[in-house]
VEXDREN-2710 file (C-alpha; in Angstrom, 1 decimal):
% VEXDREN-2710
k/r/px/py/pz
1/UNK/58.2/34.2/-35.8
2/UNK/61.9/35.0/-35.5
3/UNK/63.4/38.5/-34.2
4/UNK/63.8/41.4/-36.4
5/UNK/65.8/43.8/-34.3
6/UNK/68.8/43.7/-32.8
7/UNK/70.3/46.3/-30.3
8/UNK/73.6/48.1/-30.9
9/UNK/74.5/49.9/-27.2
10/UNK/75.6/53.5/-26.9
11/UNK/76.5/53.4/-23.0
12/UNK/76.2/56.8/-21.6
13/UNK/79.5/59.1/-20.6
14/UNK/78.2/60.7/-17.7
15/UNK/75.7/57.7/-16.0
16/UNK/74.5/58.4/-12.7
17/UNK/76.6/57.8/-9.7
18/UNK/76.5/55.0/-7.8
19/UNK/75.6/56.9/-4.5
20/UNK/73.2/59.2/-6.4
21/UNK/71.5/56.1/-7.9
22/UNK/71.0/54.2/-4.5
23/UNK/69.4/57.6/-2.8
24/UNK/67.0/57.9/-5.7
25/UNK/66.5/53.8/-5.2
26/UNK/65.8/54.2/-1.5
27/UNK/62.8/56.7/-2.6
28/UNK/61.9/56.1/-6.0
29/UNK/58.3/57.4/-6.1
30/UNK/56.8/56.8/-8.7
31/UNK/57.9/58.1/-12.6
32/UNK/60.3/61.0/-11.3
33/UNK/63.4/59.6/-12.1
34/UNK/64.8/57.4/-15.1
35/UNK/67.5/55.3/-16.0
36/UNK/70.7/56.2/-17.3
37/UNK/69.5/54.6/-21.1
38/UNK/66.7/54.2/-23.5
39/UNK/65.5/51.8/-26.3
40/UNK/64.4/53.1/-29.7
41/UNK/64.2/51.8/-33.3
42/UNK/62.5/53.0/-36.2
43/UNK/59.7/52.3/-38.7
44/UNK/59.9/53.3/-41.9
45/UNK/57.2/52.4/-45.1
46/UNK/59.3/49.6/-46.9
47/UNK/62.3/49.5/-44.6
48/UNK/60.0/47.8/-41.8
49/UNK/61.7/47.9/-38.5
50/UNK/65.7/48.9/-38.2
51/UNK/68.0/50.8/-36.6
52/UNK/67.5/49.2/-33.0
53/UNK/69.6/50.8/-30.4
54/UNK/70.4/51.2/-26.9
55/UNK/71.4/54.9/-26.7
56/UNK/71.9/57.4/-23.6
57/UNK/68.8/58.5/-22.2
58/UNK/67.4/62.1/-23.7
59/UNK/65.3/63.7/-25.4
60/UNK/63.9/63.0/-29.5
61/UNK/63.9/65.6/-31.6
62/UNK/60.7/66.4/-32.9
63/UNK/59.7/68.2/-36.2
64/UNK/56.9/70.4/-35.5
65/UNK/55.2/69.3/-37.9
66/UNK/55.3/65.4/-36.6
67/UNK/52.0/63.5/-36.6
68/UNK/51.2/62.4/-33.2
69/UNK/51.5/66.4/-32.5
70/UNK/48.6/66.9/-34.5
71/UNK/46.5/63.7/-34.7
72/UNK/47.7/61.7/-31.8
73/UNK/49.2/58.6/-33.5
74/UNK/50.9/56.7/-30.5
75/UNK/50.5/53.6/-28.3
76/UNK/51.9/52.7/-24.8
77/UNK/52.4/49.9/-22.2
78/UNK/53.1/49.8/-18.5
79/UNK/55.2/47.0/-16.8
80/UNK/57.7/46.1/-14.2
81/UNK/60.9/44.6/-13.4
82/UNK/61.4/42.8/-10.3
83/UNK/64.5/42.0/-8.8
84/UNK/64.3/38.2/-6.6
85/UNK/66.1/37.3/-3.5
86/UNK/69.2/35.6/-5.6
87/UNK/69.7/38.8/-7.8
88/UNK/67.8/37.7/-10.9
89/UNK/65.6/40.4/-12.7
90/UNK/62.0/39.0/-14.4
91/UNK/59.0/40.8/-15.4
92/UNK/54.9/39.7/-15.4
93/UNK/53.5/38.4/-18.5
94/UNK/55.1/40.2/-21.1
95/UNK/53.9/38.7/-23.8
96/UNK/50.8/39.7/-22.5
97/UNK/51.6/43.5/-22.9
98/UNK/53.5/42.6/-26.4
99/UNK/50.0/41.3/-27.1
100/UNK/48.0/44.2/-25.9
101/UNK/50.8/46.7/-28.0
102/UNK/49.9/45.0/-31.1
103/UNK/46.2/45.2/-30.7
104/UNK/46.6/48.6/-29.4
105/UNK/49.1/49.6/-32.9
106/UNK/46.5/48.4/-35.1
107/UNK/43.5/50.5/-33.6
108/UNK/45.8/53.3/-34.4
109/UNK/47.1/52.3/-37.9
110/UNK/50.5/52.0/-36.6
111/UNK/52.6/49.3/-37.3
112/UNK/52.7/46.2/-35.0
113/UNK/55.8/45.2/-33.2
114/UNK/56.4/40.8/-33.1
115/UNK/56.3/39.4/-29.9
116/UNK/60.5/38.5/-30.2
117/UNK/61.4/42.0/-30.6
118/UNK/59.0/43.7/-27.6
119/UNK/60.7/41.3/-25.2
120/UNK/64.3/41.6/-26.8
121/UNK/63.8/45.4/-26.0
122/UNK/63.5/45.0/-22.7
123/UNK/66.0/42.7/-22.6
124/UNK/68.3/44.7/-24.1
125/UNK/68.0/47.9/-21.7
126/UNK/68.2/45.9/-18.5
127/UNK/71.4/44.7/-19.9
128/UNK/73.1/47.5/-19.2
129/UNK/70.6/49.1/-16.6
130/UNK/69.9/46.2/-14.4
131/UNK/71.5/48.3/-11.3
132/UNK/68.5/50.2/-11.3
133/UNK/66.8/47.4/-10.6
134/UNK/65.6/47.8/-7.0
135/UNK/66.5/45.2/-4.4
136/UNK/62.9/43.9/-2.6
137/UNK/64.5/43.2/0.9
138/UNK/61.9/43.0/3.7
139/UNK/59.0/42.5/1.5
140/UNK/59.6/45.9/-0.2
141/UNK/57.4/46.4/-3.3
142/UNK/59.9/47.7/-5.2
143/UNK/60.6/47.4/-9.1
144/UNK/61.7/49.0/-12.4
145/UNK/59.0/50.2/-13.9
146/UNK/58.8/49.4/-17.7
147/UNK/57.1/52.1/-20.4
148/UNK/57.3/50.8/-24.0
149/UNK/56.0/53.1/-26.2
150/UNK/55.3/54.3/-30.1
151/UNK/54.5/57.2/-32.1
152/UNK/54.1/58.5/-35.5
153/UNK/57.2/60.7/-36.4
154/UNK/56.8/61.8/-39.8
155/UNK/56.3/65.6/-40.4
156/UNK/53.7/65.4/-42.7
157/UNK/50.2/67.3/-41.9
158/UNK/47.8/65.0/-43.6
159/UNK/45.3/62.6/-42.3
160/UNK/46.5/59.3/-43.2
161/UNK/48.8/56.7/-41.0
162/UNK/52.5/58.0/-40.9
163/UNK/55.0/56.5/-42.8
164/UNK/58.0/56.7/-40.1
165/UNK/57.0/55.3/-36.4
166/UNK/59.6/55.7/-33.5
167/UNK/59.7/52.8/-30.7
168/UNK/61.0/53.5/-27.7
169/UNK/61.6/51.9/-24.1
170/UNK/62.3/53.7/-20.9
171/UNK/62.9/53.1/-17.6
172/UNK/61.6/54.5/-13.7
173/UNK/62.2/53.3/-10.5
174/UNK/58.9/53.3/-8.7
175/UNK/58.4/52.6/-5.1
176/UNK/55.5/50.6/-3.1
177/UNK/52.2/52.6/-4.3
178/UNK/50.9/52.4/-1.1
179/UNK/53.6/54.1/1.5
180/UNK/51.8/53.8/4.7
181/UNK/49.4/50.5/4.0
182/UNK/46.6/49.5/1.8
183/UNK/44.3/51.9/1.6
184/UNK/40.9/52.3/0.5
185/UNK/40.5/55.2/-2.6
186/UNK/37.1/56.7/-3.2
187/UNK/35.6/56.7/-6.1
188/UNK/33.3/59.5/-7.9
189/UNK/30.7/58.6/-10.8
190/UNK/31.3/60.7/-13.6
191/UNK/28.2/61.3/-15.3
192/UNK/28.7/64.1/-18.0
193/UNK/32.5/62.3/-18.9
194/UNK/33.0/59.2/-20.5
195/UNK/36.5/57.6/-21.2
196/UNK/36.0/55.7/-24.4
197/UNK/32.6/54.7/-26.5
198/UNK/31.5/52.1/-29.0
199/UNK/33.1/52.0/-31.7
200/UNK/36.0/54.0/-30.3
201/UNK/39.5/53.2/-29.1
202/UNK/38.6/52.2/-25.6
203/UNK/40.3/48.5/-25.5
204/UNK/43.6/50.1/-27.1
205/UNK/46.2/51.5/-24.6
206/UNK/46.7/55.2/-26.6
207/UNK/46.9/58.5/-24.3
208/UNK/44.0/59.6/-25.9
209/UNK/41.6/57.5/-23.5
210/UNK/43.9/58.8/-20.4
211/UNK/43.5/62.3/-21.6
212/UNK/39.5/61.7/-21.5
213/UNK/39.3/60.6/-18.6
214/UNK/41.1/63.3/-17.1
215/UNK/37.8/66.1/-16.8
216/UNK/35.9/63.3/-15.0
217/UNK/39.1/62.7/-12.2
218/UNK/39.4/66.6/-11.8
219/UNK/35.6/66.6/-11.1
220/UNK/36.1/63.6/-8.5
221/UNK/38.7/65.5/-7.0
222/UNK/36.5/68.7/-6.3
223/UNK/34.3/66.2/-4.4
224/UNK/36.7/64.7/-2.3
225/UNK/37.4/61.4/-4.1
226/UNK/40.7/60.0/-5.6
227/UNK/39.4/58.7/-9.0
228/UNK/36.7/58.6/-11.1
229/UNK/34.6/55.5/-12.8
230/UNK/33.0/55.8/-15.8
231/UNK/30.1/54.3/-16.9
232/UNK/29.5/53.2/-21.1
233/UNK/28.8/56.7/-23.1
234/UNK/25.2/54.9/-24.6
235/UNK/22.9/54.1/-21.8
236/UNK/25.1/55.5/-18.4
237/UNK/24.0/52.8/-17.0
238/UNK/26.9/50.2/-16.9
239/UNK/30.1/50.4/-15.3
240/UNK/33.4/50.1/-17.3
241/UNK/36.5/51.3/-15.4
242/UNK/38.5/54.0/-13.6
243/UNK/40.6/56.2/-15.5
244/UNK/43.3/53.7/-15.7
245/UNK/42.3/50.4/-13.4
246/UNK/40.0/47.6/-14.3
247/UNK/36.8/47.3/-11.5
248/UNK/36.0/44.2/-9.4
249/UNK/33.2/43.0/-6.9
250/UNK/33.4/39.9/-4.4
251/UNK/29.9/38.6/-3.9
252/UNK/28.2/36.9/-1.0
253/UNK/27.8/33.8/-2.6
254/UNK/31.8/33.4/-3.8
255/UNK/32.0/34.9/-7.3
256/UNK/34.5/37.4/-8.4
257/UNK/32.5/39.9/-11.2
258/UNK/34.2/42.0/-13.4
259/UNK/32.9/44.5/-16.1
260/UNK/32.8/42.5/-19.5
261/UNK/34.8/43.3/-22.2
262/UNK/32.4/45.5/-24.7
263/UNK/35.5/47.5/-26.6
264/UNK/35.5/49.9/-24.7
265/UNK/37.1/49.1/-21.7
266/UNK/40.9/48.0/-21.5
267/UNK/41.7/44.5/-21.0
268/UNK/44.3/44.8/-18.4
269/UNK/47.3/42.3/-17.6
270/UNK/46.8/42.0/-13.9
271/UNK/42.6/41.9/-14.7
272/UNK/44.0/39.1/-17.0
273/UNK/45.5/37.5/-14.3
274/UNK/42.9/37.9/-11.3
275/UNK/40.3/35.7/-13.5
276/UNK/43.0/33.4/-13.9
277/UNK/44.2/33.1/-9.7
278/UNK/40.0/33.4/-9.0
279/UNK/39.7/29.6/-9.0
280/UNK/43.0/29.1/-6.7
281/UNK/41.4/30.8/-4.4
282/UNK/38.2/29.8/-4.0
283/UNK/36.3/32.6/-6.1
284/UNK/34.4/32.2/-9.2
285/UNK/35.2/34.5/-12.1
286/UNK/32.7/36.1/-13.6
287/UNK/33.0/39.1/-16.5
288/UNK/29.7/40.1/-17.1
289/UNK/27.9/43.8/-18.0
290/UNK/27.3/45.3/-14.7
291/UNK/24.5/48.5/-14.0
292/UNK/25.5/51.1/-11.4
293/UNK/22.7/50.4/-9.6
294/UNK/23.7/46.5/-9.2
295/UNK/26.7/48.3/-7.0
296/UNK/24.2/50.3/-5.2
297/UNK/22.1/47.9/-4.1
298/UNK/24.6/44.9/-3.6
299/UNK/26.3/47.1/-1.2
300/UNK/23.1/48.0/0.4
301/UNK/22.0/44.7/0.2
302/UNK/25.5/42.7/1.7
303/UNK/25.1/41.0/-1.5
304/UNK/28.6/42.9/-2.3
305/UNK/31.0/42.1/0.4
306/UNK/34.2/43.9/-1.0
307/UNK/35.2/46.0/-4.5
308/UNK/38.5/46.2/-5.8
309/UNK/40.6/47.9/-8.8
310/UNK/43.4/46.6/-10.4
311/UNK/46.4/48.1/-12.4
312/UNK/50.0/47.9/-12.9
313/UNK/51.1/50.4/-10.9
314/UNK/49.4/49.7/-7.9
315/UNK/48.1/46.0/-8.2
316/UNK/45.0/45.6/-6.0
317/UNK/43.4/48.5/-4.7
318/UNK/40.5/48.1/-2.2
319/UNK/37.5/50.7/-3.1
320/UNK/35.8/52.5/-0.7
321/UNK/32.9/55.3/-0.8
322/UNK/31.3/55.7/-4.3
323/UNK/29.6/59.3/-4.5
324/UNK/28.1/60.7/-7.0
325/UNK/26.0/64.1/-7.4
326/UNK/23.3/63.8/-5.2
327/UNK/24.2/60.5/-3.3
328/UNK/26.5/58.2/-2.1
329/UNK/27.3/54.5/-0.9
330/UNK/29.0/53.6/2.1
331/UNK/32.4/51.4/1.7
332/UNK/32.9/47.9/2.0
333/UNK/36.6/48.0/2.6
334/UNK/38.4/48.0/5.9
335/UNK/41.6/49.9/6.6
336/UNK/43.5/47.5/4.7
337/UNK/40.7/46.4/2.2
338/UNK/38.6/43.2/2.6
339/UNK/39.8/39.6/3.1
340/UNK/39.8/38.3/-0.9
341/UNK/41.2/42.0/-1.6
342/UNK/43.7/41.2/0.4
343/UNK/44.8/37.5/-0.8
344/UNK/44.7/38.6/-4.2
345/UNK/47.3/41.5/-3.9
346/UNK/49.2/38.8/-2.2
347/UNK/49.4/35.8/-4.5
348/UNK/50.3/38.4/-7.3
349/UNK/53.1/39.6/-5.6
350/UNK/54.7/36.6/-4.5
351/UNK/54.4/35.5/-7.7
352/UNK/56.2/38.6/-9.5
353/UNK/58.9/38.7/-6.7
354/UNK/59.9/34.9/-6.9
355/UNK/58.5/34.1/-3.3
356/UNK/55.9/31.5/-4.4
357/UNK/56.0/29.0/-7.3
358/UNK/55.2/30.6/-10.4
359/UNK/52.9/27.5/-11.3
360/UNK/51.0/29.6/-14.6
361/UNK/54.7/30.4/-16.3
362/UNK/53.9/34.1/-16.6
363/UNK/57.4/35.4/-15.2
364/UNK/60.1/35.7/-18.3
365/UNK/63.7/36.7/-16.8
366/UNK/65.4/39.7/-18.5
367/UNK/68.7/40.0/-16.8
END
């Protein structure tokens, strides 16, 4: 499948100033600031795809009246950019994401986006904002974090897929998720919330699932704990994921579990790509339905020896205390997260930032 789209580029009058730019790129954060463009292009019913464009970054126009306002029509992805020692900008497996969008667009009767024109988008904003690009030097865990998104436009209030879509790209700088270290986050069980259920858009990257699982974070937060997991809304018995990281447990006897896919949980890119490394480094994969109580008692046990989550913004993040309303289980992290936490952060990394041989082919250079 060819391209459909190309890019015509409005550069912007006022773009940031150099200086300005490198004191933002010294301390990103993490989605406070944002390049000096964006991507869009339209859908229309019969028209198909058109109008691509890189434009100045600012704000759409909105009738009041537009779908996603009212039924919540849209689709995301999350991704980075990183720059390698000899200047070149690549990203992680974006076909992956391209992938994921499409599955995602069709849960939500939106129209899919090929392949050819979800990586030409990208393409096409680094083009002209590659100096946003933050340099790695030192090890630095810096990127260019990558937020394609979709949405129904139409103003039209009835219930029935929009006939005009809006695709857009945009841009952040985000620092090293971890400032001071690795460390260990805490989880809380979320027993009255769940994120997704059968049936349901779980495995589709829409905010609606985000905005779910946001009751169950607040809750975890009132109880000292960073994040919430959720368990499946039918039984409460097995575990699916955090609010927005995949879940995984290093055994005793060298395997590497991971909730299954049901539907209802997300298949993420880096979870994706753990199963993948697993075998490189001595772990066996293994994605199968996991109770609560199997994480109870394997910690109890030693049969657990370390737990993980994984994402996009923040790779590999050791686990430590899992409470829950009327108990608790002690961590099996250390400061910096366990051994296998550890090397798996690390072979992902040096993969993304060109340090070791990118033996799978998942990196594709943008710029």
């Amino acid at each position: 499948m060819t391209a459909e789209l190309t890019f015509a580029t409005t550069r912007s009058e006022a773009p940031t100033p150099d200086a300005e730019r490198e004191k933002i790129l010294a301390d990103p954060g993490f989605g406070s600031h944002f390049t000096d463009h964006m991507v869009t292009a339209t859908w229309t019913k019969g028209e198909g795809w058109h109008d691509g464009r890189v434009r100045p970054y600012g704000p759409f126009s909105l009738d009041p009246a537009a779908a996603v306002l009212h039924y919540a029509q849209e689709v995301f992805e999350g991704m980075k950019a990183y720059r390698h020692e000899d200047g070149s900008i690549w990203t992680f497996r974006p076909e992956r994401n391209a992938a994921r969008m499409a599955h995602s667009s069709e849960r939500l009767a939106l129209p899919v986006l090929g392949e050819e024109d979800f990586v030409a988008a990208l393409r096409a904003l680094l083009q002209v904002d590659s100096a946003w690009v933050p340099s790695a030097t030192g090890g630095a865990e810096t990127s260019l974090y990558l937020r394609p998104f979709m949405f129904a436009s139409e103003a039209f209030l009835g219930v029935r897929p929009a006939h005009e879509v809006i695709f857009s790209v945009i841009a952040s700088p985000a620092g090293a998720y971890f400032s001071g270290g690795l460390k260990p986050v805490n989880l809380w069980v979320s027993q009255d919330y769940a994120r997704a259920g059968d049936g349901g858009t779980g495995q589709a990257k829409c905010g609606g699932n985000y905005a779910s699982s946001l009751a169950g974070q607040l809750e975890g937060i009132a109880q000292g704990c960073d994040q919430a997991v959720f368990l499946d809304s039918s039984t409460h018995t097995y575990i699916e994921e955090l609010g927005g990281m995949n879940l995984f447990f290093v055994t005793r006897d060298g395997r590497l579990r991971t909730p299954a896919l049901t539907g209802s949980i997300l298949e993420g890119v880096t979870r994706a790509s753990i199963l993948e490394l697993a075998p490189d480094l001595g772990l066996e994969p293994e994605e199968a339905r996991i109770t609560l109580d199997e994480w109870k008692d394997g910690v109890a046990s030693g049969e657990i020896t370390e737990i993980f989550a994984c994402g996009t913004a923040a790779v590999v993040t050791p686990v430590g205390e899992l409470r829950w309303d009327g108990g608790s289980v002690a961590s099996t992290a250390g400061e910096g997260g366990g051994e296998h936490t550890r090397a798996i952060r690390q072979a992902l990394l040096d993969i993304q930032y060109g340090r070791a041989e990118d033996t799978h082919g998942w990196l594709t250079r943008l710029a």
